[in-house]
N, C-alpha and C positions, 0 to 999 in steps of 0.2 A: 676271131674274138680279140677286144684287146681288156687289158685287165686295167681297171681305174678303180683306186681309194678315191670316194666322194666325201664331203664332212658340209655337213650347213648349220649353221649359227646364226644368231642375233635374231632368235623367232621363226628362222627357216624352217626348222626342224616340227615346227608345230604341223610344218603342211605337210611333212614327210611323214607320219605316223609317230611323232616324237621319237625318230629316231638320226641321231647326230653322224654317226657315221655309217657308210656302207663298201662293201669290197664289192665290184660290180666287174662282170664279162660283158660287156657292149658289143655285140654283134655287127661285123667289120667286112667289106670285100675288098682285100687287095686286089691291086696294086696301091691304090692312091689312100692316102693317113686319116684315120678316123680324125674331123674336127670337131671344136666345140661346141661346133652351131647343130649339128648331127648327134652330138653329147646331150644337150639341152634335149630336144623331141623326143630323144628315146626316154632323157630323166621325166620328162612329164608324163608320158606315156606306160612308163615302168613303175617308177616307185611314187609319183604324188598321190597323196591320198586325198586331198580337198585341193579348193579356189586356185584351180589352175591361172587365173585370173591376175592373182598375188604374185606368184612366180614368173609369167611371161607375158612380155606382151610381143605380140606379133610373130614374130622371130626370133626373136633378144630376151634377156630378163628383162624384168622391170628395172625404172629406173630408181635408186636407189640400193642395188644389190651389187655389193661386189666381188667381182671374180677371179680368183688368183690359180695358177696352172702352178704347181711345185713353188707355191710362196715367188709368183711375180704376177703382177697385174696384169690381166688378160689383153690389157690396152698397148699394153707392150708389146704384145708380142702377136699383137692379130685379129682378135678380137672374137668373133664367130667362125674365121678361118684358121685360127691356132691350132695346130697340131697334136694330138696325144698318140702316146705309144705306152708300151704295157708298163705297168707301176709309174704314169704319172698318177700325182693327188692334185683333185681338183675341190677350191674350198671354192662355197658360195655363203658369203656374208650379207644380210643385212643389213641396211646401213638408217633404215628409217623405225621410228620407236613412237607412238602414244605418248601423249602427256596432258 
C-alpha cells in the first residue's frame, strides 16, 4: 500500500462526491513505484462518483486538468510515469470553467 493525500479543485470535487480532500492507501506490488498513471485507474475506480468521462480520457486526464505531485507539475517530472511513494500529495486542478 502506498499512502497518498489527494485534493481536487476548480469543479473536481463535484465528480468526487463534493468531497476536496482524501487520505488514500492505493494498493501497490513492490518491487517497482506505484505511478500516476496507476494513480489515475484506481482514482476512477475508487472514489468517482459521476461522468468518468470529465475526469479521464483514455489513459490521462482530460485536457484542461492540471496535475501537480507535492506542488510540481506532473510534466516535470513524468507525466503518467511519475513516481509516488507514501505521503506524496497529489492535487488535481481544474483549469476549464462555464461562462
Amino acid at each position: 500500500m502506498v499512502k497518498l493525500n489527494l485534493h481536487f479543485s476548480g469543479g473536481l470535487e463535484l465528480l468526487f462526491g463534493n468531497q476536496k480532500e482524501y487520505s488514500v492507501d492505493v494498493p501497490h506490488e513492490p518491487p517497482s513505484e506505484l505511478k500516476v498513471g496507476q494513480l489515475l485507474v484506481w482514482t476512477r475506480d475508487h472514489l468517482l462518483t459521476e461522468r468518468p468521462e470529465l475526469f479521464m480520457k483514455d489513459k490521462t486526464v482530460r485536457p484542461g486538468i492540471l496535475v501537480l505531485v507535492n506542488d510540481v507539475d506532473w510534466e516535470l517530472s513524468g507525466t503518467l510515469d511519475s513516481e509516488l511513494v507514501d505521503g506524496d500529495n497529489v492535487v488535481f486542478i481544474s483549469t476549464l470553467h462555464g461562462g
